[in-house]
C-alpha positions in Angstrom: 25.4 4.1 13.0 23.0 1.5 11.3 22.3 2.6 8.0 19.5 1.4 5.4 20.1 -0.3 2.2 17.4 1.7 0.5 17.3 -1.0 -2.7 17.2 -3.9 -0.8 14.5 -2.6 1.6 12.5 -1.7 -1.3 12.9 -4.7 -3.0 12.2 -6.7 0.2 9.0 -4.7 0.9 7.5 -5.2 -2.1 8.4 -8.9 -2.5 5.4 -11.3 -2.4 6.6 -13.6 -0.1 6.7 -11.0 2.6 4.3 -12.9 5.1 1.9 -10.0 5.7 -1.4 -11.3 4.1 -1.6 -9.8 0.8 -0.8 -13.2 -1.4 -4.5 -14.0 0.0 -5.7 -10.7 -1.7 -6.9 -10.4 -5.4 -7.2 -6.5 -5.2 -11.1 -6.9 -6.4 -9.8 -8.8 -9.5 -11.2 -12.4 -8.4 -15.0 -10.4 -8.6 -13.7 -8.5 -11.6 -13.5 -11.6 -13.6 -16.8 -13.0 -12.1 -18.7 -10.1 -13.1 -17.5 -10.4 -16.9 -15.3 -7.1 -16.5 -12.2 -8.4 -17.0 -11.9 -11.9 -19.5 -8.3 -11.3 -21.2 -4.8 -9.9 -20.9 -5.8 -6.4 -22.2 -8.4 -6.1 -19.5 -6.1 -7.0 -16.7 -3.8 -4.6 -18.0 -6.6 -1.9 -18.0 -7.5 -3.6 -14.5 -3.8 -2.8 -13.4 -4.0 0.6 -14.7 -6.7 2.2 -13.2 -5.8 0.4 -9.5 -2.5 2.6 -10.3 -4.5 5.7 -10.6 -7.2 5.4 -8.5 -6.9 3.7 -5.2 -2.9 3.1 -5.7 -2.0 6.4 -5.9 -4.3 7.4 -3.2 -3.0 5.1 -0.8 0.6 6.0 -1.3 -0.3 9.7 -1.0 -1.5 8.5 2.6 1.3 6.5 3.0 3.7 9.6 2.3 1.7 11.5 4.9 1.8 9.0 7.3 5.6 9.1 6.7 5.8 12.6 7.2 3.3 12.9 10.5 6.2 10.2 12.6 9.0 12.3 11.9 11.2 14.2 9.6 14.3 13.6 7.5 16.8 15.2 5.6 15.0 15.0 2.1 18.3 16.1 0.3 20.0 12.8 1.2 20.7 10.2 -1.2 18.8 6.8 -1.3 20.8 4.8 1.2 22.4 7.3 3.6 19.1 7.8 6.0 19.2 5.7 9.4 16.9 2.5 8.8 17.4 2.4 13.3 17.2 5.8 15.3 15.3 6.6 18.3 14.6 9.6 17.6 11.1 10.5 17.6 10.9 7.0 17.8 8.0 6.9 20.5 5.3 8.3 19.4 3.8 11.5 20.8 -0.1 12.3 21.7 0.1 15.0 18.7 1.4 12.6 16.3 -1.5 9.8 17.2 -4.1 12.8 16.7 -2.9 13.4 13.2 -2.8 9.8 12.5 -6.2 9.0 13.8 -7.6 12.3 11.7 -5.4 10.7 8.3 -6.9 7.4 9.3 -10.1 9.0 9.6 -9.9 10.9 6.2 -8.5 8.0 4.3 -11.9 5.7 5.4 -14.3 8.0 4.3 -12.9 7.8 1.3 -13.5 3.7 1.3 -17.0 3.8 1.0 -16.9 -0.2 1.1 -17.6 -1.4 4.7 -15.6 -4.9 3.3 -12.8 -2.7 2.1 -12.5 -0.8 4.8 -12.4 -4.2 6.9 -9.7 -5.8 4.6 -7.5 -2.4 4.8 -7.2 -3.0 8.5 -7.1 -6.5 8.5 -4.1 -6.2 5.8 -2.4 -3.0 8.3 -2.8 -5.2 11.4 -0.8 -7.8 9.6 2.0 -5.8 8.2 2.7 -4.2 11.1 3.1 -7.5 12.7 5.3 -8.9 10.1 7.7 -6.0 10.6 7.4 -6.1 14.2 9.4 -9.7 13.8 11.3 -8.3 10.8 12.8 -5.8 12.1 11.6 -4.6 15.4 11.8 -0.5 15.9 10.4 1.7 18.7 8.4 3.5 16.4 6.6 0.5 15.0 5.8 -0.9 19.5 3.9 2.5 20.1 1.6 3.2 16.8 -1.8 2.7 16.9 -3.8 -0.4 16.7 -6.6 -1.2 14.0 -4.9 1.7 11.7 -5.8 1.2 7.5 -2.7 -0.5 5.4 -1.3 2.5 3.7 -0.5 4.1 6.7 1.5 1.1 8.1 3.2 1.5 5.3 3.9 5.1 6.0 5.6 4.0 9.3 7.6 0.7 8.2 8.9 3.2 5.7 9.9 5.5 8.5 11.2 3.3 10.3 13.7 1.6 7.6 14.5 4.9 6.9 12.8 5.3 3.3 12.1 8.4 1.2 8.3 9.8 0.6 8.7 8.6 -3.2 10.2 5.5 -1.9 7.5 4.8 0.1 5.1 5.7 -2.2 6.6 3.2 -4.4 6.2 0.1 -2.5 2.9 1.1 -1.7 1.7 1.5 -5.8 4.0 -2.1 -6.1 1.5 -3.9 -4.1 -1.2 -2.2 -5.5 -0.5 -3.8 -9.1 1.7 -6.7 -8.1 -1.3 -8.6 -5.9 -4.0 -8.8 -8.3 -1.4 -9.2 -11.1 0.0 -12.4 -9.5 -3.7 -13.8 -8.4 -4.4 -13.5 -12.3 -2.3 -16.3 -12.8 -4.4 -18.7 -10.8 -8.1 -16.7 -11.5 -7.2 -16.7 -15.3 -5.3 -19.5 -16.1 -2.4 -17.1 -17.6 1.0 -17.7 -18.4 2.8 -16.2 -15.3 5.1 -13.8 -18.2 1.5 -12.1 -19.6 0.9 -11.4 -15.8 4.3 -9.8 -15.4 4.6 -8.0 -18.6 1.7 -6.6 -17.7 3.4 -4.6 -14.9 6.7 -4.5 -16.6 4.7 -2.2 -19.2 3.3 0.2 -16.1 6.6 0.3 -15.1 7.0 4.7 -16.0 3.4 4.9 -14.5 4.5 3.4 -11.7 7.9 6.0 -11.1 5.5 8.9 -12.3 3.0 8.0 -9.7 5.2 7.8 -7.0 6.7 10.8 -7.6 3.6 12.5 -7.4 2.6 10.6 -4.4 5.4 12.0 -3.1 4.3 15.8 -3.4 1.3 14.9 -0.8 3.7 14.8 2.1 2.8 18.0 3.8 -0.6 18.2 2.5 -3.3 18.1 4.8 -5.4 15.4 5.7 -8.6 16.8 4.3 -6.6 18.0 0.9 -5.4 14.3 0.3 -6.8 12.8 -3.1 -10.2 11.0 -3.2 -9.8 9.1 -6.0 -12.2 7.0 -6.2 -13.0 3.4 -7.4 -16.8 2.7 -7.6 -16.9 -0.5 -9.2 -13.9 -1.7 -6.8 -16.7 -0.8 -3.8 -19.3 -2.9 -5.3 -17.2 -5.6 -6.5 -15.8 -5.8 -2.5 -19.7 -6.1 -1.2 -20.7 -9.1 -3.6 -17.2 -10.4 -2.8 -18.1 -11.1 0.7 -21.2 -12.6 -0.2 -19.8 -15.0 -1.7 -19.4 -18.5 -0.5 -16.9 -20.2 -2.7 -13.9 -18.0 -3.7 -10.3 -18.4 -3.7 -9.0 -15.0 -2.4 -10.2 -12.8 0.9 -10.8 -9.7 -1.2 
């Protein structure tokens, strides 16, 4: 049986080359530093920071459920021993696109940002066709169009065979990683500032997705709302605005 490399799938996942739109995507930074809110290294770090524990950590906890709502695996077994390729529960049932829609559902009305809410489907649509080329699966063929990013996540990591705190993990990666590496071009950095700055969230990051991990049979309705008002506002002007370097 075809088994998963765990490591390498994580590292792959959360590698910025991986062609599935977010190198186009400043997190909310590029309107961050507009706006005066962030103008040095300490602010991006305190930029980083709160994406971690805010919207990061409640996009992994919906990326964990997501996980959990296509199927379930032996949580006991060691990274690397869980089936990256398995049909089973591969296609996915009517109950199963229910809960989805409902987490899909839950996790928008927790996006008050019309633009956000646009870029989080714009950014699942794309995933889900990188890893359709990547590594096609059953599972990924019969989900559901139009569904927000984090829960693409939830089913690439299903269906490569990744743990909930695994999962969790790429999804808080991206969340610091892509407005981390559009610093470099919005701030004029030196690339190492950019990437000490998540070398120094790198317990926060572990902590997070360990507790990401706990959502995984939480319901819908229970998930965290952790919300990001400025990130909302910054989105709206965002789109307003006619000369920018990054979608979001």
């Amino acid at each position: 049986m075809a088994r998963s490399t765990s490591r390498a799938t994580l590292l792959m996942l959360g590698d910025g080359r991986l062609p599935s739109g977010g190198y186009a995507h400043s997190g909310g930074l590029e309107q961050a530093i507009r706006q005066g809110w962030v103008t040095d290294t300490a602010d991006l770090h305190a930029f980083l920071r709160g994406r971690l524990h805010t919207t990061g950590l409640m996009n992994a906890a919906f990326a964990v459920s997501a996980r959990h709502i296509l199927g379930e695996d032996d949580a006991s077994a060691e990274v690397g021993d869980r089936p990256a390729d398995t049909t089973v529960d591969a296609m996915l049932g009517d109950a199963s696109a229910e809960s989805l829609a409902v987490l899909d559902a839950e996790l928008c009305a927790r996006t008050p940002s019309p633009a956000l809410r646009k870029t989080g489907e714009w950014l699942g649509t794309l995933m889900l066709r990188s890893m359709q080329r990547i590594h096609p699966h059953p599972l990924l063929e019969t989900l559901p169009k139009g569904l927000q990013q984090p829960l693409v996540y939830g089913a690439v990591g299903r269906a490569l065979g990744l743990g909930a705190a695994e999962t969790a993990a790429v999804v808080l990666h991206e969340a610091v990683t892509g407005p981390a590496t559009a610093a470099v071009k919005l701030m004029s950095i030196d690339p190492f500032q950019a990437h000490g700055a998540i070398l120094s969230l790198g317990e926060e990051l572990d902590v997070a997705a360990e507790a990401a991990a706990e959502y995984e049979l939480t319901l819908a309705r229970n998930l965290p709302a952790l919300s990001s008002p400025l990130s909302d506002f910054a989105a709206e002007m965002h789109v307003k605005d006619h000369v920018r370097l990054f979608a979001s």
